[in-house]
Structure formats: C-alpha cells, structure tokens
C-alpha positions in Angstrom: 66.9 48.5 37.4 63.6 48.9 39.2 61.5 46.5 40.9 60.2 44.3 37.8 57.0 43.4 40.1 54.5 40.7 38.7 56.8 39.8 36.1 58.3 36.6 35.0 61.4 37.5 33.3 63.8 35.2 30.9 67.3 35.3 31.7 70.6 34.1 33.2 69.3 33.9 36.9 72.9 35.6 37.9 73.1 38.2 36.1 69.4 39.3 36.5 70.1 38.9 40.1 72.9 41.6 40.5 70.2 43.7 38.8 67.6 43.5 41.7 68.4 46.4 44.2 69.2 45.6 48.3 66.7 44.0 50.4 64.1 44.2 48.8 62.7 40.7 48.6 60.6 39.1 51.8 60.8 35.7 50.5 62.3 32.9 48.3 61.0 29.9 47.2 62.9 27.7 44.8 64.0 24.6 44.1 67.6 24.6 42.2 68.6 22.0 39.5 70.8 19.8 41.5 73.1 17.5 41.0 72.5 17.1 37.2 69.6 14.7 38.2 67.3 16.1 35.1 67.8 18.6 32.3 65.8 21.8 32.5 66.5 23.1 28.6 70.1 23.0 29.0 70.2 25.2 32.4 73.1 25.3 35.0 74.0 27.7 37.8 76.5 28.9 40.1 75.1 28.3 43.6 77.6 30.2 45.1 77.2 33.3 43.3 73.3 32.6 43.4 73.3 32.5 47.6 75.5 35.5 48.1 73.1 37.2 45.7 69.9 35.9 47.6 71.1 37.5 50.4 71.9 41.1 49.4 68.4 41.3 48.2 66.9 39.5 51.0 65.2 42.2 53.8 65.9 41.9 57.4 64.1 39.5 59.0 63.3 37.6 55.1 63.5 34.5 54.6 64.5 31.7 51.8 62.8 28.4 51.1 65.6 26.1 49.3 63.8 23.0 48.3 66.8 20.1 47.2 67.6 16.6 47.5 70.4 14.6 46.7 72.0 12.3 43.6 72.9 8.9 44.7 75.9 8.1 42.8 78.3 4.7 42.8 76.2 3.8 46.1 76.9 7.4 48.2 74.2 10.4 48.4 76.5 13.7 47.3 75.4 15.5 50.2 75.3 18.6 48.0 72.3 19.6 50.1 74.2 19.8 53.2 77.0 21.6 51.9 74.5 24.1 50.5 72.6 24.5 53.7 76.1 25.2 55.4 77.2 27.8 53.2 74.3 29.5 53.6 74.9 29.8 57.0 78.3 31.0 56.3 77.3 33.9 54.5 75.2 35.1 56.9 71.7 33.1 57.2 70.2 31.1 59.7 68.9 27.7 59.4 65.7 28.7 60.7 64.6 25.1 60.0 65.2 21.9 58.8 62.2 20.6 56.4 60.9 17.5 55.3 59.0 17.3 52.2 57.4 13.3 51.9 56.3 12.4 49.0 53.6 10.2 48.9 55.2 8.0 45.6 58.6 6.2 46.6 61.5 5.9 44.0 62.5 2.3 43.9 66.0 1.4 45.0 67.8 -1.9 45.5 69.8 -1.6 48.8 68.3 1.2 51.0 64.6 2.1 52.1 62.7 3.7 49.8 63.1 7.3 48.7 60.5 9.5 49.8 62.3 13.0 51.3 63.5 16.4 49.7 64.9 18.9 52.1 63.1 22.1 52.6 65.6 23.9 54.2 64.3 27.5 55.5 67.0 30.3 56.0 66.3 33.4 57.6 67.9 36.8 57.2 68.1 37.4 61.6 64.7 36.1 63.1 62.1 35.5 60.6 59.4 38.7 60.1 56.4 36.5 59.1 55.6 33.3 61.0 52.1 32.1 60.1 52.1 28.8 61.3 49.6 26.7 59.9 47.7 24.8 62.4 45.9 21.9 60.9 47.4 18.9 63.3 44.1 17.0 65.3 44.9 17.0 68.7 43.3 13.8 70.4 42.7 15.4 73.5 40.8 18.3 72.6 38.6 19.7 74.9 40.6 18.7 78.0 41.9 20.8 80.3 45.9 20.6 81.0 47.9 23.2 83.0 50.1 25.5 81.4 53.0 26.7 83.9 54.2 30.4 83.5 57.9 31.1 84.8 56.8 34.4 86.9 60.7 35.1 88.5 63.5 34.0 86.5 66.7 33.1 88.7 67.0 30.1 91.5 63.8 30.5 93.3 61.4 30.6 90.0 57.5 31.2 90.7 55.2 29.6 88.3 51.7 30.8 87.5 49.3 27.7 87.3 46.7 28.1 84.9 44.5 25.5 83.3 43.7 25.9 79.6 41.5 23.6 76.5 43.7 21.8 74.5 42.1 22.9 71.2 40.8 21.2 68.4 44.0 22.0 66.0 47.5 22.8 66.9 50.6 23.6 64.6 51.6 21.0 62.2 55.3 19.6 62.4 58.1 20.2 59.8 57.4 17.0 58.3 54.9 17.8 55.0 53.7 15.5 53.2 52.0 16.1 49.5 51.5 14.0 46.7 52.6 14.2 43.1 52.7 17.8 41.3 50.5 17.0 38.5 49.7 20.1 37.2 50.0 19.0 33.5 52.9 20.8 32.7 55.5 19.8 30.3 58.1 20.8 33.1 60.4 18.2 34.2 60.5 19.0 38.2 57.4 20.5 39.5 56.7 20.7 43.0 53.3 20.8 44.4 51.1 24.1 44.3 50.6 23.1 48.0 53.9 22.8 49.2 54.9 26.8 47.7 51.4 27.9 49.2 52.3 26.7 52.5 55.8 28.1 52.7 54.2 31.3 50.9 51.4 31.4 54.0 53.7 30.5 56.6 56.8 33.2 56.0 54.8 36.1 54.1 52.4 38.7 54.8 50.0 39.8 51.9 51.5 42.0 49.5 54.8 41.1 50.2 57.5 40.5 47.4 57.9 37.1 46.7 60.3 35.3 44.7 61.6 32.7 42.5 65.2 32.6 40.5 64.5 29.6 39.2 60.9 29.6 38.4 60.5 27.1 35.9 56.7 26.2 35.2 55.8 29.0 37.4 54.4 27.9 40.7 55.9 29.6 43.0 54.9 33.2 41.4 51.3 31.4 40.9 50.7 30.5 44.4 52.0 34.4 45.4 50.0 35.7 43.4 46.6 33.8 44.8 47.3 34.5 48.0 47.4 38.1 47.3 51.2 38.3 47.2 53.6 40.3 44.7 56.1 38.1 43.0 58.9 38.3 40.7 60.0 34.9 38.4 63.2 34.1 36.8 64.3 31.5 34.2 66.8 30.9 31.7 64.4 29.2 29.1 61.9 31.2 27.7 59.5 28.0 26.9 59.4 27.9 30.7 58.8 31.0 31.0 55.7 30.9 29.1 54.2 28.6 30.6 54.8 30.3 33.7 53.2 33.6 32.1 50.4 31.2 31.5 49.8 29.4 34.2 49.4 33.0 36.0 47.8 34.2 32.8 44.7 31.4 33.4 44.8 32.1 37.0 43.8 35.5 36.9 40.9 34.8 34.5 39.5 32.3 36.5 39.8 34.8 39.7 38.3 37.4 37.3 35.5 34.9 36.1 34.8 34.4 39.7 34.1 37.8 40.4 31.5 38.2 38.1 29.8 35.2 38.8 
C-alpha cells in the first residue's frame, strides 16, 4: 500500500495500520476511546496492537500526541492512562512529556475536586525532530536586564561567562494548556479543540510533514494539518465520521480558496 496522503480513510484502525509502510509518519495526534466512557458508532480497539503499530510507522526522532483521561468507577480512577503511557515506554518510546489539557468547564462530582484535566502525554521516537515551542507566556519583567551564566570549563574548577541579557516580552508557555469547550458543531460525541491539535501540530511538526490520526473521528486533527500547511492521513471505523471529516476539510479548503481570490 502506498502512502494514502490527504486522505481520510474508513476502516478498522488495525488493520489499515499494518498497511502503512515503516517510518513514515512525523506525528500523531489522537485521542483513543477510553475506558468505554462514550460510544463512537459502536468502535473499540486493541491499544496494544495499535501502539506497537504507531511505532513501526513512526520516523526517527517522531513523535505521538496520546490525548486520554480516565473512568472513575465504584469511587477509583482506572488509571488506564498510566498504564498506557507505560507501555509505550516499553515498546520503545519516550515520555517526552507529561501534558495537561484544562478544561475550562468542570464535570461535577460529589466527593473529589472538580474534574478539569486530560493527559496529553507526548512520546517521542529518540529525541524529538521538531520542537517549535510556542511562546505566548507574559513575562512581568520584560525589559530588565538579568545575567545569564555560561558554564565555560566543565569539571571541578568551572568558569562562567557573565553576560547580561532582556528578559523579553514572551517566553515559552508551560505544559499546562488550557482551552475551552470544542464546539465545532459537529454531531461527534468527543471532540477536542481545533486549538489544542494546532498547537501539538505547530509545536512537533515542520510544514509538509505527514501527520496523523488513527482515530480521526470528526476530523480535527487532519483539519488543523492541513491549515498549517501539513500532509495528513485520517482513519476511522465509521464512515458517518468519516464524512464529516471529509467535510470539515472539504469546507476548509473552499474558504482558503475563497480567500485567495478575494
């Protein structure tokens, strides 16, 4: 099979999968069913099978976003996402990172603090080939000056280089992101914000890299790629979803074409 680039393509994620040749993908973003918490058109998976797969076809120095959270059931979280994190690692990746998605609506419970966290847990294939870091957090000393200390000699008598530098008006954000609800009108039952896959998108690609989702449901993962000049390649089992993925994409590019001509 070759490289199905730009499509979205219905069928078991799996088996389409083992189609996809070696290292060939530069990034993943998904967010898996988990822990039966909502029913996407009947869908299941095998998360082993899917992460062993995920990595064959991940390049070196790739990278895979694994949005997930946890069920709370007869008053324990599963810890699924843990366990899922930790086999990656076993099979090869490395937790690059440990994310925090906050939401900005809470889910309601009786005898903890409110819910407002998914994990955004970003694996590397060896060290990551694309780190874009978005800087967007306002320092409250810009403008100052601070010294920056330079280790010159490394050993037991260390020289350091004093120099004095601006603190500037942005600096990198932390791994805590916080977005609101999807909202994207979509007849989807777990969307997750356009913002949230174009800042993993931004942050581990380059443009025209291959980016992709196995689970793509409403599509916006491949969307987001695609509007920031990335390639992408969508998988789902439903093809309702798959649709509207085609869609969503489909009314994308006419806008971009649209604003072109205007």
């Amino acid at each position: 099979m070759g490289l199905p680039i730009n499509q979205i393509i219905c069928g078991d994620c799996l088996e389409v999968v083992k189609e996809l040749p070696d290292k060939c993908i530069d990034l993943t973003v998904t967010s898996p069913p988990y822990d039966n918490l909502r029913d996407y058109n009947g869908f299941s998976f095998d998360f082993e099978g899917i992460a062993k797969e995920l990595y064959r076809i991940t390049k070196d120095g790739g990278v895979v976003v694994w949005v997930v959270a946890d069920a709370t059931i007869k008053g324990s979280e599963t810890g699924t996402s843990f366990r899922q994190a930790l086999y990656f690692k076993e099979i090869g990746f490395n937790l690059h990172d440990t994310m925090i998605w906050e939401k900005a609506s809470r889910i309601p419970t009786q005898d903890r603090y409110y819910n407002v966290v998914e994990y955004m847990f970003v694996l590397s294939k060896g060290k990551p080939s694309a780190m874009n870091f978005i800087c967007d957090h306002k320092n409250s000393t810009e403008g100052q000056l601070r010294k920056k200390d330079k280790v010159i000699n490394k050993g037991r008598n260390e020289k350091h280089d004093d120099k004095f530098i601006v603190t500037p008006k942005y600096s990198r954000r932390s791994n805590i992101w916080r977005y609101g609800t999807a909202g994207n009108g979509t007849k989807h039952p777990a969307i997750f914000p356009e913002q949230l896959a174009n800042d993993h998108i931004i942050s581990w690609s380059n443009p025209c890299d291959l980016v992709f989702d196995p689970m793509v449901g409403s599509g916006t993962t491949c969307k987001m790629a695609a509007l920031n000049n990335r390639n992408y390649i969508g998988i789902d089992i439903s093809e309702e979803y798959c649709e509207l993925a085609r869609e969503r994409i489909r009314q994308h590019t006419a806008q971009l074409r649209l604003d072109v001509l205007i």
